[in-house]
C-alpha positions as CSV (number, residue, x, y, z in Angstrom):
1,X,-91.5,-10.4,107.0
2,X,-94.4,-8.6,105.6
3,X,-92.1,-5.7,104.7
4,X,-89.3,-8.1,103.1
5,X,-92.6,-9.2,100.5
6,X,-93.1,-5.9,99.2
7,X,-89.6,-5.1,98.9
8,X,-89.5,-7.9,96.6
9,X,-92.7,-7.7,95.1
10,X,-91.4,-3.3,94.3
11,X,-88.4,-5.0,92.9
12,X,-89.6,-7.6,90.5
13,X,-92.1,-4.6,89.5
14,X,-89.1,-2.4,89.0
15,X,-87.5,-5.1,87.1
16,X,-90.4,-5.6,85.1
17,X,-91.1,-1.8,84.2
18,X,-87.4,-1.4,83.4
19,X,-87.1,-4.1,81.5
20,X,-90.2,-2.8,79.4
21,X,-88.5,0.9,79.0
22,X,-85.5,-0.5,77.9
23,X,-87.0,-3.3,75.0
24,X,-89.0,0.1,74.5
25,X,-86.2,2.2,74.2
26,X,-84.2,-0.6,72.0
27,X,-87.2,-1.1,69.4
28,X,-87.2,2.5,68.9
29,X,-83.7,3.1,68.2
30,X,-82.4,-0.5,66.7
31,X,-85.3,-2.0,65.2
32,X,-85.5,-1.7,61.4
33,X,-87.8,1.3,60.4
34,X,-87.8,1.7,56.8
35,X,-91.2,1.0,54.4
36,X,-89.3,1.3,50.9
37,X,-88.9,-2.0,49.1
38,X,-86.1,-1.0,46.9
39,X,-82.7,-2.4,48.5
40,X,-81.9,1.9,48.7
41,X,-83.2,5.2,48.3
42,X,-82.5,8.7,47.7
43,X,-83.4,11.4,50.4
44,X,-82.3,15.2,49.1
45,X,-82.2,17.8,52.1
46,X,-82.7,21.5,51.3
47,X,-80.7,23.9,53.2
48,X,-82.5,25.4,55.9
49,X,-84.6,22.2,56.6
50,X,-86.3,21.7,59.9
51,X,-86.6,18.7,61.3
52,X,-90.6,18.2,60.6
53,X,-89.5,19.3,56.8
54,X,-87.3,16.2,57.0
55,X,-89.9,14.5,58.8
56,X,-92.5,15.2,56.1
57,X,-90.2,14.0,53.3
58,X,-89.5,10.8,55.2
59,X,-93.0,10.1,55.7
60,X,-93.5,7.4,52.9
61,X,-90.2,6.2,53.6
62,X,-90.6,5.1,57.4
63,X,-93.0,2.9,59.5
64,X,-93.3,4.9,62.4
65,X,-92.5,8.7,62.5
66,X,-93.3,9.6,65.9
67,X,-90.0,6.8,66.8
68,X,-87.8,8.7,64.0
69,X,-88.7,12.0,65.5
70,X,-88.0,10.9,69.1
71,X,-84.4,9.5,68.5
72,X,-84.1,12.1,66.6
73,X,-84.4,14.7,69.2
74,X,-82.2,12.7,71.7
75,X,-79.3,12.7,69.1
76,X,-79.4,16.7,69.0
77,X,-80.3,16.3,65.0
78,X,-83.1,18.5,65.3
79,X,-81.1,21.2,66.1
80,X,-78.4,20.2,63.2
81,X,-80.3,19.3,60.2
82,X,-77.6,19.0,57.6
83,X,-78.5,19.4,53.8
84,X,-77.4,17.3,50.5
85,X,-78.0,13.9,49.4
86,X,-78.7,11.1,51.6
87,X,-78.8,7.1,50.8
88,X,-81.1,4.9,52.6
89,X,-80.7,1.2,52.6
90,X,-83.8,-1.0,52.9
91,X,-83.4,-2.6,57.2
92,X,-82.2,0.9,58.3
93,X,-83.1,1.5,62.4
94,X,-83.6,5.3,63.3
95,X,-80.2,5.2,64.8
96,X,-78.9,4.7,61.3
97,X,-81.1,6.8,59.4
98,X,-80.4,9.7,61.8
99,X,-76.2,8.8,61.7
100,X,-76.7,8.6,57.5
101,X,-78.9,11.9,57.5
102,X,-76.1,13.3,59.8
103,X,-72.6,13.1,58.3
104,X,-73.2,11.0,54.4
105,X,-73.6,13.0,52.2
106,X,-73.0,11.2,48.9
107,X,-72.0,13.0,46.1
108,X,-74.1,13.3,42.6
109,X,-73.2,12.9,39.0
110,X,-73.0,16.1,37.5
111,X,-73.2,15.8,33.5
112,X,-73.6,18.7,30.9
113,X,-73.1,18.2,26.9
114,X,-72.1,21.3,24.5
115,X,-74.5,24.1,26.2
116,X,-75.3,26.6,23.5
117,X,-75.4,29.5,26.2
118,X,-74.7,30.0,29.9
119,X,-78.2,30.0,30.0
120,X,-78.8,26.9,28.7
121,X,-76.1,25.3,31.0
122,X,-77.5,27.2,34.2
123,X,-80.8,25.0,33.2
124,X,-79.4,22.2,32.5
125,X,-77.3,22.1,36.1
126,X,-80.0,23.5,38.3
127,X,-81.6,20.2,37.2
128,X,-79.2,18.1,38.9
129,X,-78.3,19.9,42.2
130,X,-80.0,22.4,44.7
131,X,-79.3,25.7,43.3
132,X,-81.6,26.8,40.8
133,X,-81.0,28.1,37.1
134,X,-81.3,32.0,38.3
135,X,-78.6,31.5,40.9
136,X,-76.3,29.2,38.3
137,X,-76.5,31.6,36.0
138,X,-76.1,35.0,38.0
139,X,-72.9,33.4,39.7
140,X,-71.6,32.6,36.0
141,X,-72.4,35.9,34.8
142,X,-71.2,38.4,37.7
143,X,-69.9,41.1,37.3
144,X,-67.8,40.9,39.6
145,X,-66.3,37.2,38.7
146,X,-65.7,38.7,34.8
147,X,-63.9,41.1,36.6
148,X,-61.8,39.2,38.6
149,X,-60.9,36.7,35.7
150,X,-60.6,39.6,32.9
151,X,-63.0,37.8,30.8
152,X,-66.7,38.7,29.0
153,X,-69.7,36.1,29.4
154,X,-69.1,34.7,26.0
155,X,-65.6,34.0,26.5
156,X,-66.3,32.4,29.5
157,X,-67.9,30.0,28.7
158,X,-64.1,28.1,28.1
159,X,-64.9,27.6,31.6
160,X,-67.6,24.8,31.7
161,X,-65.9,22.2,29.8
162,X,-68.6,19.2,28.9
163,X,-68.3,16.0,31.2
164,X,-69.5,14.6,34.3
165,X,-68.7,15.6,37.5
166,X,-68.8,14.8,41.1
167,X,-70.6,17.4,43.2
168,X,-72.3,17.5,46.2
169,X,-76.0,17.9,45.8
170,X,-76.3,21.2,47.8
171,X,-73.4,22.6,45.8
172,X,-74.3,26.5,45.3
173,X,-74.2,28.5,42.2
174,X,-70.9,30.5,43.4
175,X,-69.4,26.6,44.2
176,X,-70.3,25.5,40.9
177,X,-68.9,28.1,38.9
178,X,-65.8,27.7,40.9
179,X,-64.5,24.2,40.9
180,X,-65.6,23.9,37.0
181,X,-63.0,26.8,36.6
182,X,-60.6,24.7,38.9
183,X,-61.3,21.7,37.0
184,X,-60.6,23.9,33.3
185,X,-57.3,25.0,35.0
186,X,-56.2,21.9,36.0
187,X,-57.1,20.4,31.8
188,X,-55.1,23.3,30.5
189,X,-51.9,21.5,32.2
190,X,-48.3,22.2,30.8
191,X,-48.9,19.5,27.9
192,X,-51.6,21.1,26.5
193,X,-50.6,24.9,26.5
194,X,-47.4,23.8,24.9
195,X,-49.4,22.2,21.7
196,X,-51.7,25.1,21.9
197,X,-48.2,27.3,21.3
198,X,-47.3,25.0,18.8
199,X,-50.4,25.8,16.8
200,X,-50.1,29.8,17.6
201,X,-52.6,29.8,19.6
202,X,-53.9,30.4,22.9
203,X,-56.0,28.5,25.6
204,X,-58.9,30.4,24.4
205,X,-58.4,30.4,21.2
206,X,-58.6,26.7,21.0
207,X,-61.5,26.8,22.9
208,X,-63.0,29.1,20.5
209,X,-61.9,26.8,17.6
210,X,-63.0,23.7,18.9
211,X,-66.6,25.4,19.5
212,X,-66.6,26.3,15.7
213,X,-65.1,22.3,14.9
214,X,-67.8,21.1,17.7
215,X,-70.6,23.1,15.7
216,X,-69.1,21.4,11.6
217,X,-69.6,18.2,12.6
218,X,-71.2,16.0,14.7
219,X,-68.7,12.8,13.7
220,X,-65.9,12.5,16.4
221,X,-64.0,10.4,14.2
222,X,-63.8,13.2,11.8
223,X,-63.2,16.4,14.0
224,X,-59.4,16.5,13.7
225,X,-59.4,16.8,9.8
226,X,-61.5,19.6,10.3
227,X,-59.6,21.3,12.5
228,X,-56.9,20.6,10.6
229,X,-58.3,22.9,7.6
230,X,-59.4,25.3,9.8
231,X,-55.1,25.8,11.1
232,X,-53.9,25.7,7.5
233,X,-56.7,28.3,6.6
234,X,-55.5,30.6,9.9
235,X,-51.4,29.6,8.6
236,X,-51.7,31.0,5.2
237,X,-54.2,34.1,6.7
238,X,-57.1,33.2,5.1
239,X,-60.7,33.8,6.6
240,X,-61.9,30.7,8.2
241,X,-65.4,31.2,6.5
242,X,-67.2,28.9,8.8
243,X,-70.7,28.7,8.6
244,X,-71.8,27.8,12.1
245,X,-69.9,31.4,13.5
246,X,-72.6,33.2,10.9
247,X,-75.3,31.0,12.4
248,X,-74.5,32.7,15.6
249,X,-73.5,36.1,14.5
250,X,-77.2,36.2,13.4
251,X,-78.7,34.5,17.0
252,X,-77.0,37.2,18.5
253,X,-77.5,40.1,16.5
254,X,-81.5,38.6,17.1
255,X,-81.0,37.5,20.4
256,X,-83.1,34.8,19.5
257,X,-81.3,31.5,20.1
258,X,-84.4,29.0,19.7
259,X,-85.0,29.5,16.0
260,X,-83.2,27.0,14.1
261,X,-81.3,28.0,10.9
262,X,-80.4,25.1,8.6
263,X,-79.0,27.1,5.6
264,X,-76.4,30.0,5.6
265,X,-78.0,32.6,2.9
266,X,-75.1,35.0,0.9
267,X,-76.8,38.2,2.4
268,X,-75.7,36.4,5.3
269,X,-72.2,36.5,4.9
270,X,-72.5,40.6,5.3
271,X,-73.5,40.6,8.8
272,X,-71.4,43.0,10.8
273,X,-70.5,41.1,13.1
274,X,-67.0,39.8,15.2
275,X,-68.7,36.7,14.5
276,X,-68.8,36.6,11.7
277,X,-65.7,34.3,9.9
278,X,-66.7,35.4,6.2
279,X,-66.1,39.0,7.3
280,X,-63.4,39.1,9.9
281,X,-59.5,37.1,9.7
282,X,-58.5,34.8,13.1
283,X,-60.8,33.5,15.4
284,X,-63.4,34.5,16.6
285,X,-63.4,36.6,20.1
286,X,-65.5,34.1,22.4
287,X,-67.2,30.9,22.0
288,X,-70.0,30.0,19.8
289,X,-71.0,26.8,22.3
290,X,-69.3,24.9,24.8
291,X,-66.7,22.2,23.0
292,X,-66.6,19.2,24.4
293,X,-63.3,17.3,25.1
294,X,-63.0,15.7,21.4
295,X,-63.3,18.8,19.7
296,X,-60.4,20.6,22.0
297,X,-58.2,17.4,21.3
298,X,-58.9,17.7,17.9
299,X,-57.7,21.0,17.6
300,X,-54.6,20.2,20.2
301,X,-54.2,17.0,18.0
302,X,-55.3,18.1,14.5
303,X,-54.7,16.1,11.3
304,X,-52.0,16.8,9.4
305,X,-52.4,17.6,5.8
306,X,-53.1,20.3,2.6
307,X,-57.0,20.7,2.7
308,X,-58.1,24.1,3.2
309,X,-62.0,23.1,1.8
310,X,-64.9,21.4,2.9
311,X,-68.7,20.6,2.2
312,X,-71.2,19.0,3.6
313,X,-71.0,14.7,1.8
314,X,-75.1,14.3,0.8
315,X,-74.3,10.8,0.0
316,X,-72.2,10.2,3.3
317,X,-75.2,11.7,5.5
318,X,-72.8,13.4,8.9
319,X,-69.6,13.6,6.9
320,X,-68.1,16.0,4.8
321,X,-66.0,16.3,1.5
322,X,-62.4,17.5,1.5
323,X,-60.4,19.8,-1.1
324,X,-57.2,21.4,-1.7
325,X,-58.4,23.8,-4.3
326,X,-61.5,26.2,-4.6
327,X,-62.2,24.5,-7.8
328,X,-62.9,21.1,-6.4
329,X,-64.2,22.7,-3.6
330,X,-66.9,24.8,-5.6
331,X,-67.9,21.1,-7.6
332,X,-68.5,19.7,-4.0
333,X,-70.4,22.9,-2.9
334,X,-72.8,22.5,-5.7
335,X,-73.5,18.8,-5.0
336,X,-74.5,19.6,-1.8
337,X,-76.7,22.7,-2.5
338,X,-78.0,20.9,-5.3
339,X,-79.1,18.3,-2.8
340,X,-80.0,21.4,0.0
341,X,-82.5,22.2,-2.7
342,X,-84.2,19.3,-3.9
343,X,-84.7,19.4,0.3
344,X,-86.7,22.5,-0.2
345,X,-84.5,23.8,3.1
346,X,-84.2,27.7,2.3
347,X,-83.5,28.8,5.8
């Protein structure tokens, strides 16, 4: 009889302590563990984390750590810490977390405007996903990828068409670089390359094109009647004498990209340079800046009509003046350099 008590007695105990292990092991995998008041937040993952590098990034973000870190272990994740971008919601258990952490990673929203450079694109995307600007930029600029696509840096830059993208956070350089050539490949479709041909001109030399219509005028509205001088200009073989390409002939021939120049001087217009439209017929052999999509449509869908002149409106501040003649064109010239002047703008 005595024997039967204890038996019991061990297995209400039993009962008891089991019962306290498992509410144990239940809070610490399925009740809520997040300290964030915002209904979600953003956790980015490096490659190569370790778990107490995730651990120490989590720390503001949890209640209790030590819980985190033991489901974490049972679920194998410290031994497959996965990197990108991860989105917490506010009532998250571990068991969540560590499933979310685990296999969702969310894309981000890539977004890039006209870029002056590669350079100034490798910073501007390094901002926005794991790779940094020296790694953007050295997988843009290989040799070996200008090899393989037959191009030079400048001309390249056709490549990086401005937008927004999808990517995943822990995109590399090399990844980068090659789904924005995928995604440039998949714009030039058959619809596209056929107005190109109907303009005479290549894929590239649209590009180039729109990067001179991208640099004339900041008005979308009025892009296409720009371009639309700059075709006539090119179909009777005339020099596209376009100031923005001597802006850049002299960047280049400087290497100095940062210093702003407001007015195109005539000793200017004698730069050496492939750049240089006032020089050289066609256009030019790479791209001044990135175009954007409106200014490669408004090359691909340029206004029809018989200007082959244009100058800068003083009293319509952003727009410009047409002509058909240089002698109309030379009255509007001297408006606006009248106006340049009273500026006091000599460079």
């Amino acid at each position: 009889m005595y024997i039967k008590k204890i038996l019991v007695a061990a297995s209400v105990v039993g009962l008891i302590v089991l019962g306290g292990v498992s509410l144990y092991i239940y809070n610490v995998i399925f009740t809520p563990n997040t300290s964030f008041e915002t209904d979600t937040t953003s956790v980015y993952v490096s490659t190569g984390s370790t778990l107490q590098e995730v651990v120490n990034q989590l720390h503001p973000l949890l209640k209790d750590t030590e819980n985190f870190i033991t489901v974490a272990k049972k679920k194998g994740y410290a031994s497959n810490v996965k990197p990108g971008h991860f989105v917490l919601k506010k009532g998250m258990n571990n068991n969540e977390i560590i499933n979310t952490l685990r296999s969702r990673n969310v894309p981000v929203k890539v977004s890039f405007n006209n870029q002056h450079r590669l350079e100034n694109l490798a910073g501007r995307v390094a901002e926005q996903i794991e790779a940094d600007s020296m790694q953007v930029l050295q997988a843009m600029t290989s040799d070996e990828f200008l090899a393989s696509m037959n191009t030079t840096p400048l001309e390249s830059m056709k490549y990086y068409i401005p937008n927004t993208y999808e990517f995943y956070w822990n995109t590399s350089g090399e990844e980068f670089r090659d789904r924005m050539v995928n995604y440039y490949n998949e714009y030039w479709n058959e619809t596209r390359v056929a107005k190109a041909d109907k303009v005479n001109l290549t894929s590239v030399q649209v590009m180039s094109l729109a990067a001179i219509v991208q640099k004339e005028t900041a008005r979308v509205e009025e892009r296409p009647k720009v371009a639309g001088v700059y075709l006539n200009r090119l179909k009777k073989g005339m020099k596209l004498q376009a100031d923005p390409t001597v802006i850049f002939a002299i960047q280049n021939e400087n290497q100095d990209f940062d210093t702003p120049i407001k007015r195109v001087l005539y000793k200017d217009l004698e730069l050496d340079s492939p750049y240089n439209t006032y020089k050289y017929k066609g256009v030019p052999p790479g791209l001044i800046a990135m175009p954007d999509v409106s200014s490669i449509e408004a090359v691909l869908n340029a206004e029809t009509h018989d200007y082959l002149y244009f100058a800068a409106d003083p009293e319509n501040p952003g727009y410009h003046k047409f002509a058909k003649t240089l002698s109309q064109h030379n009255r509007n010239a001297r408006v606006y350099q009248n106006w340049i002047n009273k500026q006091e703008i000599y460079r």
